[in-house]
C-alpha positions as CSV (number, residue, x, y, z in Angstrom):
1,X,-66.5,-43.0,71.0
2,X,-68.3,-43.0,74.4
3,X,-65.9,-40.2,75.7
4,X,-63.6,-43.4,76.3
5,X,-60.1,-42.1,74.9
6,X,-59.8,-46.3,73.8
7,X,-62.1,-45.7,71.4
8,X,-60.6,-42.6,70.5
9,X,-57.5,-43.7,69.8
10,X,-58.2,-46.5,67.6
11,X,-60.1,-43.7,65.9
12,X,-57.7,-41.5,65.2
13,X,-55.6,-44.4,63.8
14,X,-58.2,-45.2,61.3
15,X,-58.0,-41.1,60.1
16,X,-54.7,-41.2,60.2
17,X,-54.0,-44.1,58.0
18,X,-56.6,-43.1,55.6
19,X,-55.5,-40.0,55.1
20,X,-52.0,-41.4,54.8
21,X,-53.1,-42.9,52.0
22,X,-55.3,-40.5,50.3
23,X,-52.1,-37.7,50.9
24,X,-49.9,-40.6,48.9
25,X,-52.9,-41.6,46.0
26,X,-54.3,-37.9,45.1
27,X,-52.4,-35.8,42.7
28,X,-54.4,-32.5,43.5
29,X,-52.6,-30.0,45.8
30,X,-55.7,-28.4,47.7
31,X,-57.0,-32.6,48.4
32,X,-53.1,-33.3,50.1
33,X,-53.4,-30.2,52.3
34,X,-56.1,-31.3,53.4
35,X,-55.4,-34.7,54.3
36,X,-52.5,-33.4,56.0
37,X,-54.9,-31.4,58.2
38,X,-56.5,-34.1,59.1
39,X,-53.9,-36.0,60.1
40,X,-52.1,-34.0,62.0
41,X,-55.9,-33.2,64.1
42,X,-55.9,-37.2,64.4
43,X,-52.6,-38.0,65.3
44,X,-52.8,-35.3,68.2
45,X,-55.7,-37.2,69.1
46,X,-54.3,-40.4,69.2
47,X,-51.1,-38.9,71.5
48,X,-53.4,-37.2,73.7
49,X,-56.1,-40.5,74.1
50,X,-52.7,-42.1,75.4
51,X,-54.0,-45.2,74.7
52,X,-52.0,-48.7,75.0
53,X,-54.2,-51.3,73.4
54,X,-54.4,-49.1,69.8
55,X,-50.4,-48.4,71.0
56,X,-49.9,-52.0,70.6
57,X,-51.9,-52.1,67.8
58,X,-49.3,-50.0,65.6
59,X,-46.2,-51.5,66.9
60,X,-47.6,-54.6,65.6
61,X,-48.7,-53.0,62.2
62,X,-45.5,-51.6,62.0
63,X,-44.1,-55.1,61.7
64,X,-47.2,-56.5,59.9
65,X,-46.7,-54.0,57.0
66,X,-42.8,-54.3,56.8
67,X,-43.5,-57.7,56.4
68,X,-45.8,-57.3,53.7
69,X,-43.1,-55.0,52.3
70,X,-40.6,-57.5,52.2
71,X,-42.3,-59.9,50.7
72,X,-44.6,-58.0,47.9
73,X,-42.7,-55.0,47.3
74,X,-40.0,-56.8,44.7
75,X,-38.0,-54.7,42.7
76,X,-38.0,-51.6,45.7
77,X,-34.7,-52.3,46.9
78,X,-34.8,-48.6,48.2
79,X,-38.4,-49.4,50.2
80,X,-36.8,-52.3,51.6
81,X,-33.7,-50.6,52.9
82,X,-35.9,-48.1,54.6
83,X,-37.9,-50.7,56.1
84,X,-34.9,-52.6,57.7
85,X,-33.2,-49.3,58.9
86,X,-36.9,-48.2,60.4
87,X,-37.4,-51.1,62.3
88,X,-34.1,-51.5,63.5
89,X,-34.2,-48.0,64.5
90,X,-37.8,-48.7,66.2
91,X,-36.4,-51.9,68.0
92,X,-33.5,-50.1,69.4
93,X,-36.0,-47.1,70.5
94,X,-38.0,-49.6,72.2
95,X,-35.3,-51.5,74.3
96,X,-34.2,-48.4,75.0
97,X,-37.4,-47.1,76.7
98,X,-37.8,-50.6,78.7
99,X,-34.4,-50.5,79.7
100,X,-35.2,-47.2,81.5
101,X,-39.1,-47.7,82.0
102,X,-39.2,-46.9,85.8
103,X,-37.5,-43.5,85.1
104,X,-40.1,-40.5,85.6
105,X,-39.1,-39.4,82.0
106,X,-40.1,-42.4,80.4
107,X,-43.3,-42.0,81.8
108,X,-44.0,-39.3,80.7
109,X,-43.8,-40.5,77.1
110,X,-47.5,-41.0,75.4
111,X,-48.4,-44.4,74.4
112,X,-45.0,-45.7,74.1
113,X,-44.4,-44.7,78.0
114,X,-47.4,-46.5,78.9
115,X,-46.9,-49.7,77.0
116,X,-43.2,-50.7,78.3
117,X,-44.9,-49.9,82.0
118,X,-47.4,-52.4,81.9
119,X,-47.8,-54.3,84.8
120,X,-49.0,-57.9,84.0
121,X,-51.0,-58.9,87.1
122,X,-52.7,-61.7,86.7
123,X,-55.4,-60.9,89.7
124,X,-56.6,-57.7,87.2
125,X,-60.0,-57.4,86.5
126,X,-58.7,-57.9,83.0
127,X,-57.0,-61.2,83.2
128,X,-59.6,-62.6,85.1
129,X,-62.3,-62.0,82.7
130,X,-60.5,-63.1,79.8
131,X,-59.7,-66.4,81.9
132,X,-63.1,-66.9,82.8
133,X,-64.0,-66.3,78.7
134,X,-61.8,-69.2,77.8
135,X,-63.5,-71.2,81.1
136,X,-66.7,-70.4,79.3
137,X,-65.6,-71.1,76.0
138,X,-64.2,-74.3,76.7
139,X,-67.3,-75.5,78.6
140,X,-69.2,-75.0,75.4
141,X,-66.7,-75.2,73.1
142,X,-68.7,-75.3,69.2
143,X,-71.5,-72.9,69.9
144,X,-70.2,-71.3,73.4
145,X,-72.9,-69.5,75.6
146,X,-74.8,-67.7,73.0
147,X,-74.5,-64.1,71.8
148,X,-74.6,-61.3,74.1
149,X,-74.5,-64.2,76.8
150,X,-71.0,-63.3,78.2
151,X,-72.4,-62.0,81.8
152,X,-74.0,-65.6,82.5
153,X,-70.8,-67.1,81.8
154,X,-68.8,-64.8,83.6
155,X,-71.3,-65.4,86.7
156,X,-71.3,-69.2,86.7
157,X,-67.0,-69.3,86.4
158,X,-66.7,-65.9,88.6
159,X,-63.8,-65.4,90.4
160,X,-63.9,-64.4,94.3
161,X,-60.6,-62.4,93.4
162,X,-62.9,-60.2,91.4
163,X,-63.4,-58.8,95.4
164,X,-60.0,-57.3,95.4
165,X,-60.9,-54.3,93.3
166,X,-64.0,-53.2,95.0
167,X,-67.7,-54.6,94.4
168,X,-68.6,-52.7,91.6
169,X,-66.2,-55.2,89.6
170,X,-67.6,-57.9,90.0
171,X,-70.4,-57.7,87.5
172,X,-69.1,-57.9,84.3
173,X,-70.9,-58.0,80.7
174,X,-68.1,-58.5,78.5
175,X,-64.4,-60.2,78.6
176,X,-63.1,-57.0,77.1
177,X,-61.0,-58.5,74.4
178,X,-63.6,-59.5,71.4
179,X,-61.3,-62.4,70.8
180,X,-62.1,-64.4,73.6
181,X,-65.6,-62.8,74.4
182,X,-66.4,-64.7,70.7
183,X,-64.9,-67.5,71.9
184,X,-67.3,-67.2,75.2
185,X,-70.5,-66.5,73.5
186,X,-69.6,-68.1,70.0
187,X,-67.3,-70.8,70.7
188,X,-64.9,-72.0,68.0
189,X,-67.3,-71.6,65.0
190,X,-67.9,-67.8,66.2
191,X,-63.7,-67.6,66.3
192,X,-63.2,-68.7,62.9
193,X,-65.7,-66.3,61.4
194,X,-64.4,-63.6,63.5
195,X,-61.1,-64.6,62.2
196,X,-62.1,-64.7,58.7
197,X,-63.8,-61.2,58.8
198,X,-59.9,-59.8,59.2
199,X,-57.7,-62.7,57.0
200,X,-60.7,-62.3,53.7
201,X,-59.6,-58.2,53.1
202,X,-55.6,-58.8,53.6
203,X,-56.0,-61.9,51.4
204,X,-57.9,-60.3,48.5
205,X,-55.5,-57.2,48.5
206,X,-52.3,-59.8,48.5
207,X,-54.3,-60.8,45.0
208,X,-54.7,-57.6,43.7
209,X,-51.3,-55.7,45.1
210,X,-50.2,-55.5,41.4
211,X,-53.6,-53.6,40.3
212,X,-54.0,-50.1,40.1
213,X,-51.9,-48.8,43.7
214,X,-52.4,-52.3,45.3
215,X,-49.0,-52.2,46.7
216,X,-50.2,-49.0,48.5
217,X,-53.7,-50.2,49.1
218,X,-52.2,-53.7,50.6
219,X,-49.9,-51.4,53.1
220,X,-53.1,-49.2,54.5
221,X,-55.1,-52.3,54.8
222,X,-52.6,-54.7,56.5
223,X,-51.7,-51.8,59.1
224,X,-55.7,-50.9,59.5
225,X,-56.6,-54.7,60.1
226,X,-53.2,-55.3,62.8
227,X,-54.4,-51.8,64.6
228,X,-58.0,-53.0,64.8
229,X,-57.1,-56.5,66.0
230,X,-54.9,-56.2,68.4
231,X,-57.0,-53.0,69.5
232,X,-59.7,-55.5,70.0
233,X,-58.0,-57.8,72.1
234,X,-58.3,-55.8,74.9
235,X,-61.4,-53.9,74.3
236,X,-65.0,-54.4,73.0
237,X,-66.9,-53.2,69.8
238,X,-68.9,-49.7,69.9
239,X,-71.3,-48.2,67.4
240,X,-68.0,-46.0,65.5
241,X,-65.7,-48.9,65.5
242,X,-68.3,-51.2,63.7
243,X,-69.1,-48.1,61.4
244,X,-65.6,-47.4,60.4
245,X,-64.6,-51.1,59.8
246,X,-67.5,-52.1,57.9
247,X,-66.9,-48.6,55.9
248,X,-63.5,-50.3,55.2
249,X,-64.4,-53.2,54.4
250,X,-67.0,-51.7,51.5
251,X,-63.9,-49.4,50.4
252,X,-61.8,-52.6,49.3
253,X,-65.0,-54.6,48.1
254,X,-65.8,-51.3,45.7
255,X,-61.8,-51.4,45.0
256,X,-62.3,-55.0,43.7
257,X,-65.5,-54.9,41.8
258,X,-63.5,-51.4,40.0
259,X,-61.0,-53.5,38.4
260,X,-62.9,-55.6,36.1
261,X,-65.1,-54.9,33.4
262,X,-68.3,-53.4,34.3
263,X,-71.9,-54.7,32.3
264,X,-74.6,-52.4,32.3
265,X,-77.5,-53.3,33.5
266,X,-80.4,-51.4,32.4
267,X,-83.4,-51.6,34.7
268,X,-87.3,-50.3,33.6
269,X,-88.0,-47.9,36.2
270,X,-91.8,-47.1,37.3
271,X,-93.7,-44.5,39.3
272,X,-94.2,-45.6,43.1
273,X,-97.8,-45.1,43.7
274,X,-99.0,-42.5,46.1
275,X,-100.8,-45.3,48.2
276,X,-97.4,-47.6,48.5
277,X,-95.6,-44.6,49.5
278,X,-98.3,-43.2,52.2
279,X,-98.2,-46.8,53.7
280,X,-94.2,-46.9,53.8
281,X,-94.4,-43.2,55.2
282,X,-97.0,-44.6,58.1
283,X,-94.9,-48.0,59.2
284,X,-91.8,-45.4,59.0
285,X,-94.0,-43.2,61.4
286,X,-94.9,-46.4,63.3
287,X,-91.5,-47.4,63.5
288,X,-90.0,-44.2,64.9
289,X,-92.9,-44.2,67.6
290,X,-92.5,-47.7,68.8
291,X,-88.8,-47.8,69.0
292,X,-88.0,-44.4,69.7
293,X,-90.4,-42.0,71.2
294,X,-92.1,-44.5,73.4
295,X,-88.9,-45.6,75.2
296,X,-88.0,-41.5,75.4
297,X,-91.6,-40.7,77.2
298,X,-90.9,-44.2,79.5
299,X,-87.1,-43.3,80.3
300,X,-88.1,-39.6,80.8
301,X,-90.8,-40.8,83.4
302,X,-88.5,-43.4,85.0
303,X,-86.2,-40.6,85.7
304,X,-89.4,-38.6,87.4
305,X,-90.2,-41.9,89.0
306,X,-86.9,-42.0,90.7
307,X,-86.5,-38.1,91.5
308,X,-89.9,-38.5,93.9
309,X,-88.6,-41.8,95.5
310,X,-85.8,-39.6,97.2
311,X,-88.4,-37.1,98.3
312,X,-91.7,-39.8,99.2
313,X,-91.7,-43.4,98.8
314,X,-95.5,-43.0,98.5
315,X,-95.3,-40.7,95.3
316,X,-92.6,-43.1,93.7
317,X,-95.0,-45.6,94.0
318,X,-97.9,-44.0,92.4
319,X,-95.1,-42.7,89.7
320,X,-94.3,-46.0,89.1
321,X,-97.5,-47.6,88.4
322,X,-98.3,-44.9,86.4
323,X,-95.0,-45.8,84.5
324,X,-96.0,-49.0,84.0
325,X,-98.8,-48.3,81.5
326,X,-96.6,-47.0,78.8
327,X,-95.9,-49.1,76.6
328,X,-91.9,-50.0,76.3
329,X,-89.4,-52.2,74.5
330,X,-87.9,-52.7,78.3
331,X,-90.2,-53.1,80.9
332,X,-87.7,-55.4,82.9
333,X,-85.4,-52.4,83.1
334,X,-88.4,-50.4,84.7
335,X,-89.2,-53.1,87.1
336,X,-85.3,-53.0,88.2
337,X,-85.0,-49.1,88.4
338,X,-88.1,-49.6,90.8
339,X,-86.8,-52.4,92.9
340,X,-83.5,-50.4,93.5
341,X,-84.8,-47.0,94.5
342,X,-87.5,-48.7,96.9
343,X,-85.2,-51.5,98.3
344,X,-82.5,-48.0,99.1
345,X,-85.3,-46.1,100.7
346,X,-86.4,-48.4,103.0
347,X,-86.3,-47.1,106.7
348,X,-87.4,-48.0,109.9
349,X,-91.0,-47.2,110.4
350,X,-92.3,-44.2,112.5
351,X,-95.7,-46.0,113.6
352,X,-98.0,-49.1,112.7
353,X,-99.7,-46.9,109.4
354,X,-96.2,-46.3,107.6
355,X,-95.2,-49.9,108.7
356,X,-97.8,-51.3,107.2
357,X,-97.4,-49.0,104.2
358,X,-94.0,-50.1,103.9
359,X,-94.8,-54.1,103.7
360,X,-97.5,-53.9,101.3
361,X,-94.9,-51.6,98.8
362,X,-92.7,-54.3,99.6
363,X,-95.3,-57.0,98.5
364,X,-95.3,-55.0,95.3
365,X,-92.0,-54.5,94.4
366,X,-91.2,-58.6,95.3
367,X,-93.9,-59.2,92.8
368,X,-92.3,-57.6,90.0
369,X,-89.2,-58.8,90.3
370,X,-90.4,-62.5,89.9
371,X,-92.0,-61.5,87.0
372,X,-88.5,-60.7,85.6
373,X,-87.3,-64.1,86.8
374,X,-90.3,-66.0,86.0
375,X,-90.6,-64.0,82.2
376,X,-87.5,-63.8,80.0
377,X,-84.6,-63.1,82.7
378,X,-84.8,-66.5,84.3
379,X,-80.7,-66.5,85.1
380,X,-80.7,-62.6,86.0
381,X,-79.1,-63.3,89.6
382,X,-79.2,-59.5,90.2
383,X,-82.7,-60.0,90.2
384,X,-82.7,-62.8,92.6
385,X,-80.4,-60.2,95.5
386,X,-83.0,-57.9,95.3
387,X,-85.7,-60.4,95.9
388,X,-84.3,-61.8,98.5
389,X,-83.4,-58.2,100.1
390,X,-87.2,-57.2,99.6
391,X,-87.8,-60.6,101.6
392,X,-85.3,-60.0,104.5
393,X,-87.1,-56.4,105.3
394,X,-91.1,-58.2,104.8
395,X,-89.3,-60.6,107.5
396,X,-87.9,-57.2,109.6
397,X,-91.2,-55.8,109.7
398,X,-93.7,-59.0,109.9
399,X,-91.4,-61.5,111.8
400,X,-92.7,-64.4,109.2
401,X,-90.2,-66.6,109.1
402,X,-91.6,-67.9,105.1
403,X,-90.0,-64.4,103.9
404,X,-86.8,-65.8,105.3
405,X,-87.3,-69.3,104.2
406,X,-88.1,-67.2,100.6
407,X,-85.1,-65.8,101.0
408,X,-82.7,-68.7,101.3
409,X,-84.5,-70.5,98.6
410,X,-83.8,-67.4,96.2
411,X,-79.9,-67.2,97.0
412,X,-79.6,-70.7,96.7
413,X,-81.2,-70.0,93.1
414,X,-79.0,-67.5,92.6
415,X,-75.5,-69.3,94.1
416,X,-76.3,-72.4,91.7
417,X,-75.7,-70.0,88.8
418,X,-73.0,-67.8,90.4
419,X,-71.4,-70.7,93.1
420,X,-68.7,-68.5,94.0
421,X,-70.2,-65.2,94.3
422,X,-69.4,-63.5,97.6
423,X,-73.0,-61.6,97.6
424,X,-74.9,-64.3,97.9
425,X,-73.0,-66.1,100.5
426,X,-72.7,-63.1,102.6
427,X,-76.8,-62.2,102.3
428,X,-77.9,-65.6,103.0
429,X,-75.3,-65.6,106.0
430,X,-76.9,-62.6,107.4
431,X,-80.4,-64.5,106.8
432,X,-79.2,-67.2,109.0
433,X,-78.1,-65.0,111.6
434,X,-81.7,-63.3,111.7
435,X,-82.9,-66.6,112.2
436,X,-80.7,-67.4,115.0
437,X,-78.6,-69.9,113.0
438,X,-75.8,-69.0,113.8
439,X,-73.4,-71.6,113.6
440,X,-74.5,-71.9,109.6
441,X,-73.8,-68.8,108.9
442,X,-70.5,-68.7,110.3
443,X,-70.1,-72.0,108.3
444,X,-71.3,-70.2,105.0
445,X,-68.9,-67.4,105.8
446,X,-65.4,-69.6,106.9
447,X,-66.5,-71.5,103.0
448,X,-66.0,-68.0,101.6
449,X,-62.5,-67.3,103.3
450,X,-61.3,-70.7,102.1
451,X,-62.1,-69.4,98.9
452,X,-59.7,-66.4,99.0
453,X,-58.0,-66.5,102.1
454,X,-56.4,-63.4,101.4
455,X,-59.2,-60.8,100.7
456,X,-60.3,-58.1,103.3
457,X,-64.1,-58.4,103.1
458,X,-65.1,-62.0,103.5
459,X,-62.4,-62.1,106.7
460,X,-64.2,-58.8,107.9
461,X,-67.8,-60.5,108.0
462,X,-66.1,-63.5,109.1
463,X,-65.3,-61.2,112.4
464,X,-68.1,-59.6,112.8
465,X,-69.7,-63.2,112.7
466,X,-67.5,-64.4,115.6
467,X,-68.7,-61.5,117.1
468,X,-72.5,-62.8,116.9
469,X,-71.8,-65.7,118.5
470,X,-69.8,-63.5,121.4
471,X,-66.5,-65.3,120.4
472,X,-64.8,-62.0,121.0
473,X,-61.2,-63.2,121.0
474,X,-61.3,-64.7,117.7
475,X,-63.1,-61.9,116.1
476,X,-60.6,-59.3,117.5
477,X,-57.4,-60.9,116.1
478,X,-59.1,-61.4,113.0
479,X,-59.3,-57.7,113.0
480,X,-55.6,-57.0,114.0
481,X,-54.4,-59.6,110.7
482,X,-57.0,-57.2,109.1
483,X,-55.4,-54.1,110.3
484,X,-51.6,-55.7,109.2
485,X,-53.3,-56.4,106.0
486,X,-53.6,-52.8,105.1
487,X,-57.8,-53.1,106.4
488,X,-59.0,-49.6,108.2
489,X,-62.7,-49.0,109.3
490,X,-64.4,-46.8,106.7
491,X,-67.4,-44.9,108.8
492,X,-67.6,-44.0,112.6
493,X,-69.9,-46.7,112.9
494,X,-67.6,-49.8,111.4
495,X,-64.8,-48.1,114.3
496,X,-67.6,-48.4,116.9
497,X,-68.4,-51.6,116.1
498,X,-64.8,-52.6,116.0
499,X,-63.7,-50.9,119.0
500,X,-67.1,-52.8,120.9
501,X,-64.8,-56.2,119.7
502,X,-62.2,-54.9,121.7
503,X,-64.2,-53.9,124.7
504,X,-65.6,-57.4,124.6
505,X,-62.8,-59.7,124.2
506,X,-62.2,-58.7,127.9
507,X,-58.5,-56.3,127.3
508,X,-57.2,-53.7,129.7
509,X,-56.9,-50.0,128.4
510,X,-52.7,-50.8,128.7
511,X,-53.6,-54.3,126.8
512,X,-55.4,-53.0,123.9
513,X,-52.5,-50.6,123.9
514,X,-49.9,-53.0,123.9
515,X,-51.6,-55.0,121.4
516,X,-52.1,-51.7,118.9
517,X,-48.7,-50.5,119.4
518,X,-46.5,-52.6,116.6
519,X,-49.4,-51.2,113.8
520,X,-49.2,-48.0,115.0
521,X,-45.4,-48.0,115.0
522,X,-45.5,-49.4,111.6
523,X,-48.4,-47.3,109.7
524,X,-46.4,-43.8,111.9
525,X,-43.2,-44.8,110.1
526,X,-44.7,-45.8,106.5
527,X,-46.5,-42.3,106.9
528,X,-49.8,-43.1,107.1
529,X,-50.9,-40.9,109.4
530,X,-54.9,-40.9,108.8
531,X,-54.7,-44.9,109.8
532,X,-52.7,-44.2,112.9
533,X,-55.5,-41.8,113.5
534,X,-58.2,-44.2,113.1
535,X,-56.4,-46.9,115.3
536,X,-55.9,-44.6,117.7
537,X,-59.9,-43.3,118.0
538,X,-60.7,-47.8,118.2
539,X,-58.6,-47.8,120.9
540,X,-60.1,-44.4,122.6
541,X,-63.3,-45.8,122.2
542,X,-62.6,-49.5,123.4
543,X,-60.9,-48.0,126.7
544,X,-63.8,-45.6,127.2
545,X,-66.4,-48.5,127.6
């Protein structure tokens, strides 16, 4: 299950309706204790995974199999009853819990609590994938992007609102609901076969409900295939959920093919030959070692590799190429691990031997990475930010301006496949900068503003870009909005740079004061005393200079 408690939940669903049904089928005492046992061990699972989307699932089985009920199940007049007087009962338990759903004891309920609590904000990481899915889908609309192809999608149609949650999400791989991640990568034809995968089972058992416990059969598999569906509209597949539903799916095929009559088939069975079973024995051998140990010994030295880059950059390198001679199913992944820990231990050199060091690593690293680009990751624009990092340190240390010309190209590469990604607008403003082009990158960073006027970050570098070109004014009440916009420097060195704003725009110790001293009233009353604190050292440090 990953150790991710939405996996298992939906889990513990699958044991507990399973065992529902074998508790309900079996006739042996010893069998029905000990599908009791199990589910109770699942469903304490399920309570303590707290999970909403497999939460959701069963509400909506509830109904599903009611349903079913009341439409198969003729001649129970007694099951029906129940059925009405449950979900009435349900329905009323539900209204009463959203009625109440900001009270701490509601809360406090599993599952249930958590489902009449959801917030439904559209600027989630959530919604916004699964808009950009149907974006994707919709641009490609009978194939979509190809499987597995949801990150490329999700980079060309990225939304700069992705920001707002920090920068580690902004990469995403998956829409996180299989639904619409089909519809991304597979486009209509994929959703129809997805959607067949779950209508087939519950339409065969609707065939067979009057066979052999098919009423009983129809009930487990109608709840299964609502918990799993709905389940998966907010999550993705892992290796257990694909085991357990394809196990489920076998279960009602061998259900099916017990019903009718049987032929046997009587087969002439021969000796396998020592030779044919020594050759199948090697390629198993063969197998193993290619796909399995290989990768271990590579991943096992990668982690080596990386371990020495924290200590010497000169014995990471010589790990590294040494890496690169065994053989591996993913020598792009390799290349990447290298880039990163090289590009994060760059420093500035002591003296002309370790700068010189340093630029030809760089060389080296810079080539590798376009052999990702150039080889099988042509629209890998992660690749294309380290490329162009590698080139804006060869152009720190060498002053040749074709590592910054390099550069620009590369992010305009990568911005034609991602056109709204903040990254690359912010890198190749800094480039421009460097190059003392400085009204262009002020350009490149007021386009990203426009896009999302609102966020902290691009309006931060949009400051500290005023600041470049010494319009200290502007930059300083850029900050100020910042500050009112819930924006506090995060290091000493972000309030030193801030406070060096201040100094600049030309205020009085009593004007920076007087200018501070609304935010300070209003952060001291909301109780935020570690901001008040951090204003209060900008304005120390501004009236000090």
């Amino acid at each position: 299950t990953l150790g991710n408690p939405l996996y298992v939940s939906a889990y513990s669903a699958f044991l507990c309706l399973l065992c529902g049904y074998m508790f309900l089928k079996e006739k042996k005492t010893w069998l029905k204790a000990m599908m009791a046992g199990v589910f109770i061990l699942s469903a304490i699972n399920f309570i303590g995974s707290n999970s909403r989307s497999t939460g959701l699932g069963i509400i909506a089985a509830f109904f599903t199999v009611s349903m079913a009920l009341a439409v198969f199940a003729k001649g129970y007049t007694k099951i029906k009853f129940g059925v009405v007087a449950a979900l009435c009962g349900f329905t009323i338990f539900m209204t009463v819990l959203y009625a109440n759903h900001t009270d701490a004891w509601v809360k406090k309920i599993p599952v249930f609590g958590r489902i009449v609590t959801i917030d439904f904000n559209l600027n989630d990481t959530r919604f916004i994938a699964w808009n950009i899915a149907v974006k994707a889908g919709l641009d490609r609309p009978v194939f979509g992007w190809g499987p597995t192809n949801y990150y490329y999608a999700f980079n060309y149609f990225y939304n700069p609102r992705s920001l707002m949650h920090g920068w580690g999400e902004t990469w995403f791989d998956t829409a996180h609901n299989l639904l619409l991640n089909t519809f991304a990568e597979r486009g209509f034809f994929g959703v129809v076969s997805y959607l067949f995968i779950f209508a087939a089972p519950i339409v065969f058992l609707i065939k067979k409900r009057k066979e052999n416990s098919g009423l009983l059969l129809l009930c487990f598999g109608v709840a299964f295939i609502t918990i799993q569906f709905v389940h998966n509209f907010f999550v993705f597949e892992n290796a257990t959920s694909y085991l357990y539903f394809f196990l489920f799916l076998a279960f009602i095929s061998s259900y099916g093919g017990g019903l009718g009559v049987q032929k046997q088939v009587h087969m002439e069975t021969k000796p396998v030959s020592s030779v044919f079973a020594g050759i199948i024995f090697l390629m198993a051998l063969f197998i193993i070692y290619k796909f399995d140990i290989q990768p271990a010994i590579a991943n096992h030295k990668a982690l080596v590799t990386i371990s020495l880059f924290s200590r010497n950059i000169q014995e990471g390198r010589n790990s590294f190429e040494e890496l690169l001679k065994i053989p591996t199913t993913h020598p792009e992944d390799v290349r990447l691990d290298y880039a990163a820990q090289l590009l994060g231990s760059v420093h500035n050199p002591s003296n002309q031997a370790e700068a010189a060091f340093l630029v030809d690593t760089l060389k080296e690293v810079r080539a590798e990475l376009y052999k990702v680009i150039d080889g099988d990751h042509p629209r890998e624009v992660r690749v294309h930010t380290k490329i162009g990092v590698a080139d804006r340190y060869l152009f720190s240390l060498t002053k040749d301006p074709a590592y910054l010309n390099d550069a620009v190209q590369v992010y305009n590469k990568a911005i034609e496949m991602s056109p709204k990604r903040q990254q690359f607008a912010f890198e190749k403003a800094a480039l421009f900068f460097m190059a003392g082009k400085k009204e262009e990158g002020l350009k490149i960073l007021k386009d990203v503003v426009a896009d999302a006027p609102d966020l902290i970050e691009p309006r931060k570098r949009l400051a500290f870009g005023y600041a470049e070109i010494e319009e200290w004014q502007k930059a300083f009440e850029i900050f100020i909005d910042l500050f009112n916009d819930g924006y506090a420097p995060e290091n000493s060195s972000e309030e030193d740079a801030v406070a060096r704003v201040a100094t600049k725009s030309g205020f009085t110790p009593a004007q920076l004061q007087e200018k501070f001293e609304p935010l300070l009233m209003k952060e001291a009353l909301a109780g935020n005393s570690d901001r008040v604190k951090v204003f209060e050292r900008i304005i120390q440090k501004a009236s000090a200079k």
